[in-house]
C-alpha angles and dihedrals in degrees: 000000000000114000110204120247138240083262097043100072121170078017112177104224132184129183096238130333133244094054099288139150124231146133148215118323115221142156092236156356113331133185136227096251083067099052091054088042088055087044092056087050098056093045095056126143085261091057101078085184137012131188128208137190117192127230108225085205100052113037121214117244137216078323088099105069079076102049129073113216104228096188145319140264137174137227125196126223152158142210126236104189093109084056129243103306099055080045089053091044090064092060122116105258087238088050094060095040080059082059103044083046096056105048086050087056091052103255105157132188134220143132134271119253112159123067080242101066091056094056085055088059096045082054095050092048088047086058088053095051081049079055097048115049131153081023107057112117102202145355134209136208124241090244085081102048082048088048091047088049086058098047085058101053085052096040111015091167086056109053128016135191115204121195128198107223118197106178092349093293113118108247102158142012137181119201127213156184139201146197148155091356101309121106112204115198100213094170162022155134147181136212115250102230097057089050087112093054083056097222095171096055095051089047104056083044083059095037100052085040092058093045087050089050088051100044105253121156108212139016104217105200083190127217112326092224085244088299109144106187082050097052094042083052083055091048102048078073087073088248122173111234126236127199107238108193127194107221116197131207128201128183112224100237089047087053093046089047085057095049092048086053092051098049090049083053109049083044093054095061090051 
């Protein structure tokens, strides 16, 4: 969480970006007294709005009575400490005869290495944004996925690309991160015309079984961006769902300001 400077006054602040769910960093263990004390800080009289997405793992604390929800969302997840056959065993049936299919078909799972792999699956995921629309949600620059490529060189047990391979052509990926025991799946995408072939469904297999095999506790398939096509395909893992809620702040003089502008304006079209 940024806190705004000295310099920074009437700063707009939020927690991460994307959507996405976190908490304080720290070299250590921390208490909760900090993390009130780090709370205060970013809602000072120089912050005139603050956003904040709640970790379902890690509950906020007194923090709240400050904040306003401004609305709910879920993630999906699973965990992973039965190992992965009691994971597996958790699967749709549909969903692992996907999987059965597509390893039939030669889908094949492995993880990016080359730069230039990671330029394919830019491609691919260029080719789902193509798919999706009026309903995509958001849409990133190559420079990430290059600057991803680099943060894996630096830390490999922290962020991973995998790539679906048919016939040795990238056709899906799936990137993601782990910590502290916990593997997030951020982002991926497939390309349309190797549905039938069911790459997704063979990568994430191969995915939750090599978080099992290195000890991780849960496989967090994140917020689906209101997508519901995206959030039944989680489910069919046999994931639990979590509440993720999104918590405002507004300073006072930012919210009086608003109303002001308001009232100039209805009185305007009158």
């Amino acid at each position: 969480l940024e806190i705004p400077s000295r310099t920074q006054l009437f700063a707009v602040r939020q927690s991460t970006f994307a959507g996405c769910y976190g908490g304080p960093i720290a070299d250590g263990a921390i208490d909760e007294s900090i993390v009130r004390n780090l709370c205060h800080l970013a809602i000072s009289r120089r912050t005139k709005q603050l956003k904040l997405l709640s970790n379902p793992f890690a509950p906020m604390s007194d923090f709240r009575g400050e904040l306003v929800c401004e609305g709910h969302d879920s993630t999906e997840c699973l965990s992973l400490e039965q190992g992965y056959e009691a994971v597996a065993a958790q699967f749709s049936s549909s969903h692992r005869r996907n999987i059965r299919k597509g390893q039939r078909m030669g889908a094949e799972v492995r993880e990016a290495k080359a730069l230039d792999e990671y330029q394919i699956y830019y491609r691919v995921y260029q080719d789902s944004l193509r798919r999706w629309g009026d309903t995509t949600s958001s849409s990133y620059p190559w420079r990430l996925f290059e600057n991803g490529w680099q943060l894996a060189q630096r830390y490999p047990d922290c962020l991973k690309l995998w790539i679906a391979e048919v016939d040795e052509r990238i056709v899906a990926g799936a990137w993601v991160f782990y910590w502290n025991r916990h593997a997030v799946y951020w982002h991926g995408a497939a390309l349309e015309e190797f549905f039938s072939h069911k790459p997704a469904n063979v990568l994430h297999d191969a995915i939750i079984k090599d978080a099992c095999d290195r000890s991780f506790c849960i496989y967090d398939f994140n917020p689906s961006g209101g997508h519901e096509g995206v959030a039944q395909f989680k489910r069919k893992h046999g994931t639990e769902q979590r509440t993720v809620t999104l918590w405002e702040y507004r300073s006072s003089l930012f919210s009086f300001g608003q109303s002001l502008k308001s009232l100039f304006r209805s009185n305007a079209r009158k």
